[in-house]
Backbone bond lengths (Angstrom), bond angles and torsions (degrees), N, CA, C in turn:
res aa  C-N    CA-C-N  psi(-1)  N-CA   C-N-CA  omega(-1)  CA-C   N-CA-C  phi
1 X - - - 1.463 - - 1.527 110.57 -
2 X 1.471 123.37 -48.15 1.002 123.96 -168.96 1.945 103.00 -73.56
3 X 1.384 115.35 -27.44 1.089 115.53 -172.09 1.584 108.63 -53.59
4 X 1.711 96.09 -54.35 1.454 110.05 -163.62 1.497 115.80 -56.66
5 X 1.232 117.60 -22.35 0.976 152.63 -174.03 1.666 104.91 -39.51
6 X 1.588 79.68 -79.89 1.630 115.58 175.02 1.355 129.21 -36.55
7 X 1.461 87.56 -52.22 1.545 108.07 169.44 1.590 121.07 -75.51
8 X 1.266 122.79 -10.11 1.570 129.47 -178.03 1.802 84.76 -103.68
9 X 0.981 113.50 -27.31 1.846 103.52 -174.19 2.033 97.81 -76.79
10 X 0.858 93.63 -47.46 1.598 107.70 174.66 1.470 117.21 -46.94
11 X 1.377 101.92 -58.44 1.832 112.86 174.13 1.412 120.33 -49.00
12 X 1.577 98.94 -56.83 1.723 120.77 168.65 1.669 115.52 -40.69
13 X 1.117 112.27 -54.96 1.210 133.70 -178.25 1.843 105.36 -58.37
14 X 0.895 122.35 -69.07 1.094 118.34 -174.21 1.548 100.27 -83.03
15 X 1.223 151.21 -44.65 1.444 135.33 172.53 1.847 103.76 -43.09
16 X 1.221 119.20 -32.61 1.468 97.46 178.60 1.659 107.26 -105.38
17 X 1.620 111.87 40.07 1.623 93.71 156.29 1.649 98.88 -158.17
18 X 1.419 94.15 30.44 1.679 105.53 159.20 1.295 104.68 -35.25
19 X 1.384 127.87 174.94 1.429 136.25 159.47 1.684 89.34 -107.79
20 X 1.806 100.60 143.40 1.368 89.81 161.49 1.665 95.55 -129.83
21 X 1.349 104.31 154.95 1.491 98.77 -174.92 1.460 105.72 -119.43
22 X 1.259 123.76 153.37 1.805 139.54 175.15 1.424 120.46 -140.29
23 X 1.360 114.77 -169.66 1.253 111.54 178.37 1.399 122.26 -128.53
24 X 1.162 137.79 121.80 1.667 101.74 166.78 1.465 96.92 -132.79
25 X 1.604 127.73 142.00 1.149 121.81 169.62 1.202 104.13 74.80
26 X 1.706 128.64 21.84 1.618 96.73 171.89 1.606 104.79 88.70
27 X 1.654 123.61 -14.32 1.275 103.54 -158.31 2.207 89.26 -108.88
28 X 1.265 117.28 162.47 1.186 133.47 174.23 1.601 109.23 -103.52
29 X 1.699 112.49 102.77 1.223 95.73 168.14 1.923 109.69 -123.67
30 X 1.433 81.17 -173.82 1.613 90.38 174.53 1.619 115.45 -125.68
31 X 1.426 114.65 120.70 1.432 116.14 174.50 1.837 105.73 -105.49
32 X 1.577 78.51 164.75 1.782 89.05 174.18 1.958 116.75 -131.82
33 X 1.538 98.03 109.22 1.365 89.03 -160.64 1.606 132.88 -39.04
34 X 1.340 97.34 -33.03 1.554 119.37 -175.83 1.300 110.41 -68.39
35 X 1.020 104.66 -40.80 1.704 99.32 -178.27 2.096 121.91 -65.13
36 X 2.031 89.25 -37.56 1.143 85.98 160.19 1.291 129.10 -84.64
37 X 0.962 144.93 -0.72 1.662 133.60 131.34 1.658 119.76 -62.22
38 X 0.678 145.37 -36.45 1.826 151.58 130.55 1.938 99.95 1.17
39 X 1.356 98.87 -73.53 1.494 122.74 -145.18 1.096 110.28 -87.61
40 X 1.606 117.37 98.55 1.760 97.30 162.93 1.696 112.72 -177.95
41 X 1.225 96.18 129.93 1.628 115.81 -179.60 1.533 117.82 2.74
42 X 1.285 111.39 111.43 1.592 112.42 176.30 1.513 104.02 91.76
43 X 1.412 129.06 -41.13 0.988 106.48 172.54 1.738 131.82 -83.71
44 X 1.616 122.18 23.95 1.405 132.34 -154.81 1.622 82.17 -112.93
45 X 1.718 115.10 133.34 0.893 123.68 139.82 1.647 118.78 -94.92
46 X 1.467 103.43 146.74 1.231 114.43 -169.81 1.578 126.27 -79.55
47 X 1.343 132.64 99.28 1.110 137.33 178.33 1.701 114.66 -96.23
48 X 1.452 103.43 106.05 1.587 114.05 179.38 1.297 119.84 101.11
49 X 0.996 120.56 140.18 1.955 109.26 -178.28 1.201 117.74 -57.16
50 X 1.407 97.45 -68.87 1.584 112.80 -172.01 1.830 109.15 -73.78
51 X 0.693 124.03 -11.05 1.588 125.26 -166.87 1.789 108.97 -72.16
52 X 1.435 129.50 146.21 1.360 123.76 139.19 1.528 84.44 -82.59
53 X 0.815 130.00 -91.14 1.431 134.98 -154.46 1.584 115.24 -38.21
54 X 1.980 125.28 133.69 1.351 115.69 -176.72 1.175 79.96 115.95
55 X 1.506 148.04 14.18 1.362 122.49 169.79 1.456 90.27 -85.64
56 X 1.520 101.19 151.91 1.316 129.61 148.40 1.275 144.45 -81.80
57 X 1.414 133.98 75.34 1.211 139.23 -174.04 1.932 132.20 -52.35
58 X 1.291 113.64 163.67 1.475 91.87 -155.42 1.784 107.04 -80.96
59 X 1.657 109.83 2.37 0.948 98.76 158.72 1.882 141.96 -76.31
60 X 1.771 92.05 -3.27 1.528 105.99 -174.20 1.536 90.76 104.87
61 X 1.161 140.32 -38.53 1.788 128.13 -152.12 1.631 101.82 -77.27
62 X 1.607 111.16 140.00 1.392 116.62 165.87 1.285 131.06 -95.68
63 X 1.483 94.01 112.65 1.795 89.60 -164.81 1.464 90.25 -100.71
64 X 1.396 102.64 136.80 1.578 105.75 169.26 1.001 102.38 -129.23
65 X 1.666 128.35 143.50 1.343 157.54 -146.71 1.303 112.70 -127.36
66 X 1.098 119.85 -14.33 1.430 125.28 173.01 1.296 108.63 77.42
67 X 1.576 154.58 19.46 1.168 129.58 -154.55 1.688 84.02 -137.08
68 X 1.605 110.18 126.46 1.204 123.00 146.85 1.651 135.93 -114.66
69 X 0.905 88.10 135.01 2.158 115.65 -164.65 1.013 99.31 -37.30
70 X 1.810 132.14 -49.52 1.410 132.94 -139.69 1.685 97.12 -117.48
71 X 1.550 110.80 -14.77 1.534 93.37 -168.53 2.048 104.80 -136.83
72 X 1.454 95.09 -7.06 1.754 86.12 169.37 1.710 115.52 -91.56
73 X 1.809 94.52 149.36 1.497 99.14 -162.46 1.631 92.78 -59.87
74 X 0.997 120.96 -63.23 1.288 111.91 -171.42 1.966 130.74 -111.93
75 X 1.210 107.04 171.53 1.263 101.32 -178.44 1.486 125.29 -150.34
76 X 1.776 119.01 164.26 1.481 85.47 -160.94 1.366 107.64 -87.30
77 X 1.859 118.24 173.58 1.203 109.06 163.40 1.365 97.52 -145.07
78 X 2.359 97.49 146.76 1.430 107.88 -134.06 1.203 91.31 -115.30
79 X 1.148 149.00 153.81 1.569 154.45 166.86 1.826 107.85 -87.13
80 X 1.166 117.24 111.57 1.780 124.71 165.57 1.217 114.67 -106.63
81 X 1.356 119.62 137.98 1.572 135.37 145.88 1.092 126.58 -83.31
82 X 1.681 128.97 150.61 0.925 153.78 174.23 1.210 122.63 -131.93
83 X 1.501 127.57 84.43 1.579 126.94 176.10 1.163 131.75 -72.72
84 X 1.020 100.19 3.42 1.969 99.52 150.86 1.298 131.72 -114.75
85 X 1.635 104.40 -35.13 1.358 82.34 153.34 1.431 141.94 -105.12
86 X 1.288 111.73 46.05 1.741 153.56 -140.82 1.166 77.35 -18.51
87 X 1.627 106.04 118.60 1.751 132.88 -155.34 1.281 111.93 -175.20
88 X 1.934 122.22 80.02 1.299 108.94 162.95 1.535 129.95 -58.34
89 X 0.805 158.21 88.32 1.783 152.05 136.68 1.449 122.12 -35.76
90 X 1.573 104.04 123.68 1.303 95.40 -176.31 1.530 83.44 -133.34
91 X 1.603 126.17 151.57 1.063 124.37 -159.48 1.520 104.49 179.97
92 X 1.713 107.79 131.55 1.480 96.46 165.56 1.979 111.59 -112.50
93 X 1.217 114.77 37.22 1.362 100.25 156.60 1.461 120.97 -64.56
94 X 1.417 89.32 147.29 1.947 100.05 -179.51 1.331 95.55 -64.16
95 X 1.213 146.27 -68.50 1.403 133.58 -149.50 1.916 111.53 -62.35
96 X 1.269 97.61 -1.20 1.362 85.77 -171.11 1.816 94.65 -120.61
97 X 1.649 124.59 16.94 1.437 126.90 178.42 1.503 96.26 -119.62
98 X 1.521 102.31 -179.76 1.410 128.59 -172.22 1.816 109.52 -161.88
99 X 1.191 92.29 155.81 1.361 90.87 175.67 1.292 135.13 -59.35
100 X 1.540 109.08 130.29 1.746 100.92 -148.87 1.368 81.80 -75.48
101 X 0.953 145.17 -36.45 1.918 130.14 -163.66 1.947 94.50 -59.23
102 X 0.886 116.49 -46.73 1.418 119.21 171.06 1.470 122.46 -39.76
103 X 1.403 128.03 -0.41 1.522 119.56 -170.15 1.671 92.15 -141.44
104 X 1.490 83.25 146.32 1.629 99.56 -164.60 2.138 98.87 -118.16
105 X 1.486 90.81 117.33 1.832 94.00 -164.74 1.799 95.68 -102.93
106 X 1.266 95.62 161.59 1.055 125.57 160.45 1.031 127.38 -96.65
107 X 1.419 159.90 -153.52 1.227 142.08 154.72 1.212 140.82 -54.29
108 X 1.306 104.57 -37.45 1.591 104.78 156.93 1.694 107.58 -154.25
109 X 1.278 133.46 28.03 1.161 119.41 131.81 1.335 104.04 -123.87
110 X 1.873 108.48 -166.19 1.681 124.99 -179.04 1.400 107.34 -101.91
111 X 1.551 109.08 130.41 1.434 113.06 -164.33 1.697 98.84 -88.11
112 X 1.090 133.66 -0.21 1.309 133.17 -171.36 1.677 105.73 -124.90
113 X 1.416 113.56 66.11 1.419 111.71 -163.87 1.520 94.55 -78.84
114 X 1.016 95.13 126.49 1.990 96.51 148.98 0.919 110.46 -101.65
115 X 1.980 108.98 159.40 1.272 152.39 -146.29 1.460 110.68 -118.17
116 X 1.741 104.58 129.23 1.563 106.35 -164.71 1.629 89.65 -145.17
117 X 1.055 147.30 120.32 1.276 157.50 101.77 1.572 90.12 97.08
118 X 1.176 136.81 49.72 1.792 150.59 -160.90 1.003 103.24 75.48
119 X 1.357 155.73 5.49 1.394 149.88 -172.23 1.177 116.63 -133.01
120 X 1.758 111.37 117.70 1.382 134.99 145.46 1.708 133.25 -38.09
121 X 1.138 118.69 114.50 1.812 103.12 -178.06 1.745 93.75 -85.73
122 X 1.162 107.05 149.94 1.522 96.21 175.58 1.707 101.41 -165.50
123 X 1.248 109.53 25.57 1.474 106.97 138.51 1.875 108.87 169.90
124 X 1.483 91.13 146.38 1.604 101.60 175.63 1.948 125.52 -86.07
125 X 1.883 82.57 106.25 2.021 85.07 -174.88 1.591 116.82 -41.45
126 X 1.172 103.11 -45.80 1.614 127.81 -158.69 1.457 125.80 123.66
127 X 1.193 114.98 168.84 1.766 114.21 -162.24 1.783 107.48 -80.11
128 X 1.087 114.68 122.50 1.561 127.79 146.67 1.555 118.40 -63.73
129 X 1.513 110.45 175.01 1.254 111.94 -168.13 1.486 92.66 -106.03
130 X 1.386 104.08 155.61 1.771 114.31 -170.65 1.327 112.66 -48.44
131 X 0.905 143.88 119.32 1.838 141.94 -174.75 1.973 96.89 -63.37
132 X 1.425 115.54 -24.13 1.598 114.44 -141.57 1.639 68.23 -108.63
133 X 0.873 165.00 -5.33 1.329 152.93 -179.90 2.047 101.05 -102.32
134 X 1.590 105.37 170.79 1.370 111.34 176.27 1.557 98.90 -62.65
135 X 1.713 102.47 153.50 1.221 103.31 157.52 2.092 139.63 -63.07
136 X 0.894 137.60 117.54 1.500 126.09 -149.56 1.356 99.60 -88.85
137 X 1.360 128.34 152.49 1.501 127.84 -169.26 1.691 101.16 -75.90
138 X 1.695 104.58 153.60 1.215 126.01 -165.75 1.573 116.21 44.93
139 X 1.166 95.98 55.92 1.941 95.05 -178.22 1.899 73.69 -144.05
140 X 1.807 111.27 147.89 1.415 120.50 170.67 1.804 100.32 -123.49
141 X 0.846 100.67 157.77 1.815 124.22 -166.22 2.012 95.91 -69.89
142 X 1.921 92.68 125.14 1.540 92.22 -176.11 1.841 98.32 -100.46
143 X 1.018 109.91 111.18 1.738 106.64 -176.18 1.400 104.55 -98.28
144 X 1.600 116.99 160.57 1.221 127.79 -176.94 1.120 112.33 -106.71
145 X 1.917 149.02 112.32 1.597 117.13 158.12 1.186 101.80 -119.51
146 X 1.682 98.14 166.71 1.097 123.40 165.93 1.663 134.51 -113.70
147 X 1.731 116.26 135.34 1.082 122.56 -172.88 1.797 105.64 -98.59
148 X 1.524 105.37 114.54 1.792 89.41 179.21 1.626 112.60 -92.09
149 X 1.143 107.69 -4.58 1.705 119.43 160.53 1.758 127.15 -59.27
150 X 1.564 89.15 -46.60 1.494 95.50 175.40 1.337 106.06 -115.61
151 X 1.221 147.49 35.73 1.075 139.83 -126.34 1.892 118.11 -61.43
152 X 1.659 76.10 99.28 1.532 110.86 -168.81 1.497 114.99 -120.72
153 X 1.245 123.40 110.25 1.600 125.72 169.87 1.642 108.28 -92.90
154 X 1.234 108.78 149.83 1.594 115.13 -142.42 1.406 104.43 -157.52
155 X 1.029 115.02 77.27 1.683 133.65 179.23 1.780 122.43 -58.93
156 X 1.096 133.47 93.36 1.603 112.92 -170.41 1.537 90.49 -136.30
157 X 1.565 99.09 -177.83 1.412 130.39 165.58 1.235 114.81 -122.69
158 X 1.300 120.51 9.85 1.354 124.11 178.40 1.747 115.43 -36.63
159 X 1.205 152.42 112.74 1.245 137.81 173.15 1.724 103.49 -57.66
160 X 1.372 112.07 -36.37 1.753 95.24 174.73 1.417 108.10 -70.62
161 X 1.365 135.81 3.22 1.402 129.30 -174.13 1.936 105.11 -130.53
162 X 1.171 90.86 35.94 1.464 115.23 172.36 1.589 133.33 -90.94
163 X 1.205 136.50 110.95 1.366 112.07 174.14 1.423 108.74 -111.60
164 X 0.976 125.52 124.38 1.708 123.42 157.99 1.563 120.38 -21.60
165 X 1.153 102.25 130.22 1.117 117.99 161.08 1.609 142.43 -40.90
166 X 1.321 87.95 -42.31 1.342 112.78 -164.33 2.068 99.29 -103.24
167 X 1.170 119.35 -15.07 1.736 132.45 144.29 1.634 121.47 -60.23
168 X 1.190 116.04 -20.59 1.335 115.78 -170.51 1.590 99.76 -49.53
169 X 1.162 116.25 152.46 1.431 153.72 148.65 1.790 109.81 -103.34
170 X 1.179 109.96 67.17 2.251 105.17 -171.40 1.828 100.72 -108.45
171 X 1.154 89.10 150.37 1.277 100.27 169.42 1.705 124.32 -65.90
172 X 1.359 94.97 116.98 1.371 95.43 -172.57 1.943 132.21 -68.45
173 X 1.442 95.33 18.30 1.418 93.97 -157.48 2.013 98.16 -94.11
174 X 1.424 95.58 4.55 1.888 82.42 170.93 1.618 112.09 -93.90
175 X 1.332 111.12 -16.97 1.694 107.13 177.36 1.834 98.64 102.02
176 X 1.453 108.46 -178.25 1.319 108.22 158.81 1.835 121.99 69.54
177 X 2.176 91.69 3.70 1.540 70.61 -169.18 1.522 114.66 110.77
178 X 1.412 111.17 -52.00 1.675 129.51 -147.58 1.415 91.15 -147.69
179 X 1.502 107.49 124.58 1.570 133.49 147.22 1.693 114.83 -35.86
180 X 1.492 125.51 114.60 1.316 99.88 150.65 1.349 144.16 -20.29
181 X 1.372 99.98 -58.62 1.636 123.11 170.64 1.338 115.52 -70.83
182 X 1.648 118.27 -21.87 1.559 100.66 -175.32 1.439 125.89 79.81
183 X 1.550 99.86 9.17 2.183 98.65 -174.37 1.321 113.62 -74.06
184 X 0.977 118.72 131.93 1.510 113.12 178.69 1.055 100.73 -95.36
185 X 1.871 130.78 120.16 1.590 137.16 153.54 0.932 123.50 -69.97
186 X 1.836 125.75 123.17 1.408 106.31 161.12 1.814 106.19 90.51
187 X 1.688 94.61 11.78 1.555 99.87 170.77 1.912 113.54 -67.46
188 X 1.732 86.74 162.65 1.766 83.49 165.14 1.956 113.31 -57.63
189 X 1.727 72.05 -170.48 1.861 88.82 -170.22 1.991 90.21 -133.78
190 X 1.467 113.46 93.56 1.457 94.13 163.30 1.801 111.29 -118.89
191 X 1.226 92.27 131.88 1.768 109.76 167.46 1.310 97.15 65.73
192 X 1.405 128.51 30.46 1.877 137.77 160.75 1.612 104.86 99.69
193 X 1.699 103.18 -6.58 1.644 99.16 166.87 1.905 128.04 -93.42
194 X 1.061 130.03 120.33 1.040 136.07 -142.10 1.970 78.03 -105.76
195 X 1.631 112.99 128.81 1.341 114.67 139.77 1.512 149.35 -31.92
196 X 1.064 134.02 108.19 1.675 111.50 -176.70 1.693 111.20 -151.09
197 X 1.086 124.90 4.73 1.505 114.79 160.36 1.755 98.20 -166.49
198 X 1.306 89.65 155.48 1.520 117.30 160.16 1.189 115.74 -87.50
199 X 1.496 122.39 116.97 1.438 114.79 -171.22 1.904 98.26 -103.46
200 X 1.394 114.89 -22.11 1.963 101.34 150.61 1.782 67.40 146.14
201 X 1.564 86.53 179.69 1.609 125.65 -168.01 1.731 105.03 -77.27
202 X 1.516 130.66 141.66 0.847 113.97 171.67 1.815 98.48 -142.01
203 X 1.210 131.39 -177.21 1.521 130.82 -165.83 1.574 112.94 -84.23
204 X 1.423 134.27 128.22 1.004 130.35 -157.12 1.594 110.19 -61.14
205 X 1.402 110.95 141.41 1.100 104.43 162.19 1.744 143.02 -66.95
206 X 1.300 89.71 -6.41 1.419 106.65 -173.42 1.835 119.21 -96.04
207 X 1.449 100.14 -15.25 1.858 115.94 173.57 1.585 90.47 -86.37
208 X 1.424 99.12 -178.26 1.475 121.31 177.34 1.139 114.82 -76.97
209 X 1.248 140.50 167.97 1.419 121.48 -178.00 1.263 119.41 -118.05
210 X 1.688 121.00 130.34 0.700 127.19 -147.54 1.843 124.53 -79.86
211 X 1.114 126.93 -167.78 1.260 129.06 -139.26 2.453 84.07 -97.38
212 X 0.996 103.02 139.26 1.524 115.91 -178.40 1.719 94.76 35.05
213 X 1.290 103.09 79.67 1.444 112.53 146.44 1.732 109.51 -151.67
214 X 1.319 99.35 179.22 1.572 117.45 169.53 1.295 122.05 -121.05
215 X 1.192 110.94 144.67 1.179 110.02 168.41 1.195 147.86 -92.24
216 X 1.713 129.82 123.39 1.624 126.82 -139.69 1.542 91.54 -120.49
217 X 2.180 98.95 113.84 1.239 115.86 -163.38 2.072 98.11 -121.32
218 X 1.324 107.13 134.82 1.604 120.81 -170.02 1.645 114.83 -80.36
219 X 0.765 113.98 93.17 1.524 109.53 -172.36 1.725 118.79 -78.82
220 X 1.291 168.83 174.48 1.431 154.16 126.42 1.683 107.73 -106.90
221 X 1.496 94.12 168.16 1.512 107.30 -165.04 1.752 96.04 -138.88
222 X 1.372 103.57 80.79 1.407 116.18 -177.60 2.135 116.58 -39.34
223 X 1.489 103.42 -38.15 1.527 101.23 164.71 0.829 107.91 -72.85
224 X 1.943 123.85 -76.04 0.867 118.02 -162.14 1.694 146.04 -54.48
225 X 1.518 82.63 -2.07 1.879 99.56 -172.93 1.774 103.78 64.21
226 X 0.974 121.37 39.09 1.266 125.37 -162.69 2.010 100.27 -123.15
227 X 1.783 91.61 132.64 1.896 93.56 174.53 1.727 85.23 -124.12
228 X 1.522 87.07 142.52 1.936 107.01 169.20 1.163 106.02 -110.16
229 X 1.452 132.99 137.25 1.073 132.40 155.39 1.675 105.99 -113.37
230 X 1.455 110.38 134.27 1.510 112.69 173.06 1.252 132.11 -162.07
231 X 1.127 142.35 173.32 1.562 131.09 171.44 1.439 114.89 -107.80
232 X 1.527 123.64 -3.20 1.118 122.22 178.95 1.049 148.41 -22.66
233 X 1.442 134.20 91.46 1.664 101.76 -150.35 1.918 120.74 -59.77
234 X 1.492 113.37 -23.38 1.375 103.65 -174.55 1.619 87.63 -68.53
235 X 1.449 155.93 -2.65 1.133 142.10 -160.70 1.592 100.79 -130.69
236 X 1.314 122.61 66.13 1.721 99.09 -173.99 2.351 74.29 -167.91
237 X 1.310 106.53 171.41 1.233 143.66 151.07 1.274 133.06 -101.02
238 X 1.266 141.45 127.19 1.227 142.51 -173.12 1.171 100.51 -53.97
239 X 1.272 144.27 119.38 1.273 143.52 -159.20 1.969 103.68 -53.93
240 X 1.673 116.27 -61.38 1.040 118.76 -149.08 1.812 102.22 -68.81
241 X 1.446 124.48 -15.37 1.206 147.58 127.17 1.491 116.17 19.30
242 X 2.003 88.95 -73.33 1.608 106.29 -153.38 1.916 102.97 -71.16
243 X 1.533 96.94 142.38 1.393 98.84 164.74 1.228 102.04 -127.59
244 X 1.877 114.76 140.38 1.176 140.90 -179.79 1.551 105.72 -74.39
245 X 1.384 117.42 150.77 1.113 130.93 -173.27 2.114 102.76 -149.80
246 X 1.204 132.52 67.71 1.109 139.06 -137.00 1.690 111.13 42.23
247 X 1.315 119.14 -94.17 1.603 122.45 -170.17 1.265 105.64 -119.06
248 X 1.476 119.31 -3.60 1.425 103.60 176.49 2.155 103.34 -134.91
249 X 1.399 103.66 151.08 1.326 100.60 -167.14 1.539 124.92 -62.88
250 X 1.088 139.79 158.06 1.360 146.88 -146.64 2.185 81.84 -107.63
251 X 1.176 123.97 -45.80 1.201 118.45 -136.83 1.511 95.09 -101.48
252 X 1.599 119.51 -3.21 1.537 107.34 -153.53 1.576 112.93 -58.55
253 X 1.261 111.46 167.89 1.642 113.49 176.38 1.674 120.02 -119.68
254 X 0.856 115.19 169.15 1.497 111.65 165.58 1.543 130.90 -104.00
255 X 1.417 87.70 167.68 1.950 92.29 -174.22 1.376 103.62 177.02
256 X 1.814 102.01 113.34 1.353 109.47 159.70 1.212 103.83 77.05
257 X 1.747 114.29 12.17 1.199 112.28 165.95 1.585 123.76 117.13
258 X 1.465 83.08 -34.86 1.905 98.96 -179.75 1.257 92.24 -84.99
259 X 1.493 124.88 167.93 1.180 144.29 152.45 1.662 114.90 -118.28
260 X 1.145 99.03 133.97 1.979 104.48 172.85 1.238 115.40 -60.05
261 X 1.349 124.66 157.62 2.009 127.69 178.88 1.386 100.50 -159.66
262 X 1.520 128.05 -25.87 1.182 91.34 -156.05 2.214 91.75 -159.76
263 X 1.289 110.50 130.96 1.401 127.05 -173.70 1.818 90.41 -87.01
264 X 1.126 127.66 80.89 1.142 118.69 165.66 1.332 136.33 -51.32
265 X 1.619 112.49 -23.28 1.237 111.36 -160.42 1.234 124.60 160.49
266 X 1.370 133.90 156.95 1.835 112.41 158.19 1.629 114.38 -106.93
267 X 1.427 124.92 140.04 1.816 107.86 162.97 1.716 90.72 -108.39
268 X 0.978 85.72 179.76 2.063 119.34 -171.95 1.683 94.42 -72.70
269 X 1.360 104.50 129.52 1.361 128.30 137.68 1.575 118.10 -33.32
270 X 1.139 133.92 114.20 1.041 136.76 -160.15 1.677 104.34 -88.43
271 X 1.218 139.49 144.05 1.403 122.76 -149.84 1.854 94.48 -121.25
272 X 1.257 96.72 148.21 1.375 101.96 -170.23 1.800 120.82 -38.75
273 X 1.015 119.57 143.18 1.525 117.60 -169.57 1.742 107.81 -95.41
């Protein structure tokens, strides 16, 4: 009895920290079931300033993730929905990520979305370069705005939807110069969308593209007042494909309502976990 025991404690044990592996984008990762039951929005207390990693889960266990805000080259950035106020967000603030080993995908979204303030995460673009670090050559600035009319967040690299660096008005409470968070105070106002974070550096759209990345293409949603940004492959153009038309593409197509405009960029292939 006691043997069998052992051996059903044994089974258990390793059935919940199998690796399971998927795909998204071409990329090979590794999840761990346990952790994604462990892991999830609202329930992480925060251990360390700068850290994702050091949260405390409500079981007591410390999962650390390895990723710090102020000093890793890169980081991820997560795509959210909002069905009411039909509102993609794509964003790499920490308060609004989790540990990517923590999410269990399907083919091309995460079947275990967590829930943030009306919004679902339901899939990972790939990693940008640290916003809190220098900018790295041939990478252009990924900015965030917001529309409180349509309430629409609207991610580009547009150089007309650019602010300098060195203009910021940021909240001084991350140190370094640079906000933890990255908010920009006291940003412009273009076409009723107001500026407010740097979500980090990503590879120009205008070079070739580089070696394990994707490419992050802008979609609009003429009803919905709605902009997508994503790498999806059912949602993207073969890059060498795209033709420029000043900053937004001459050739884009539609789907589901959105229409394509604009090759924003590439971020990093996210590397096996």
């Amino acid at each position: 009895m006691v043997l069998s025991t052992i051996v059903l404690l044994i089974y258990i044990y390793k059935s919940n920290t199998n690796a399971r592996y998927d795909q998204l984008g071409g990329q090979r990762f590794t999840f761990h079931r346990q952790a994604s039951q462990d892991l999830a929005l609202g329930t992480m207390e925060k251990n360390g300033e700068d850290n994702y990693g050091g949260y405390l889960v409500r079981e007591g266990r410390d999962v650390n993730i390895g990723m710090n805000i102020r000093t890793d080259p890169t980081i991820p950035l997560y795509n959210w929905w909002n069905k009411n106020r039909s509102d993609n967000f794509a964003t790499s603030d920490f308060r609004w990520s989790v540990d990517p080993r923590s999410l269990i995908y399907g083919r091309h979204h995460i079947e275990n979305q967590y829930k943030k303030e009306g919004y679902s995460m339901y899939r990972l673009e790939g990693m940008v370069f640290n916003p809190a670090l220098p900018q790295p050559d041939g990478t252009v600035p990924l900015y965030n705005w917001w529309n409180p009319d349509r309430k629409d967040n609207f991610a580009s690299s547009d150089p007309r939807w650019i602010v300098p660096v060195n203009n910021w008005s940021v909240d001084a409470n991350g140190g370094h110069g640079r906000p933890i968070h990255h908010l920009i105070r006291g940003g412009r106002a273009i076409e009723g969308y107001l500026v407010y974070r740097l979500e980090g550096f990503i590879h120009d759209p205008r070079l070739p593209q580089p070696q394990n990345t994707l490419p992050l293409f802008s979609w609009w949603h003429r009803e919905r007042k709605d902009n997508l940004s994503t790498t999806d492959p059912r949602w993207i153009l073969d890059p060498v494909d795209v033709r420029w038309n000043g900053e937004h593409l001459s050739n884009g197509n539609s789907k589901e309502g959105y229409t394509i405009y604009r090759l924003e960029g590439y971020v990093k292939m996210i590397d096996s976990l």
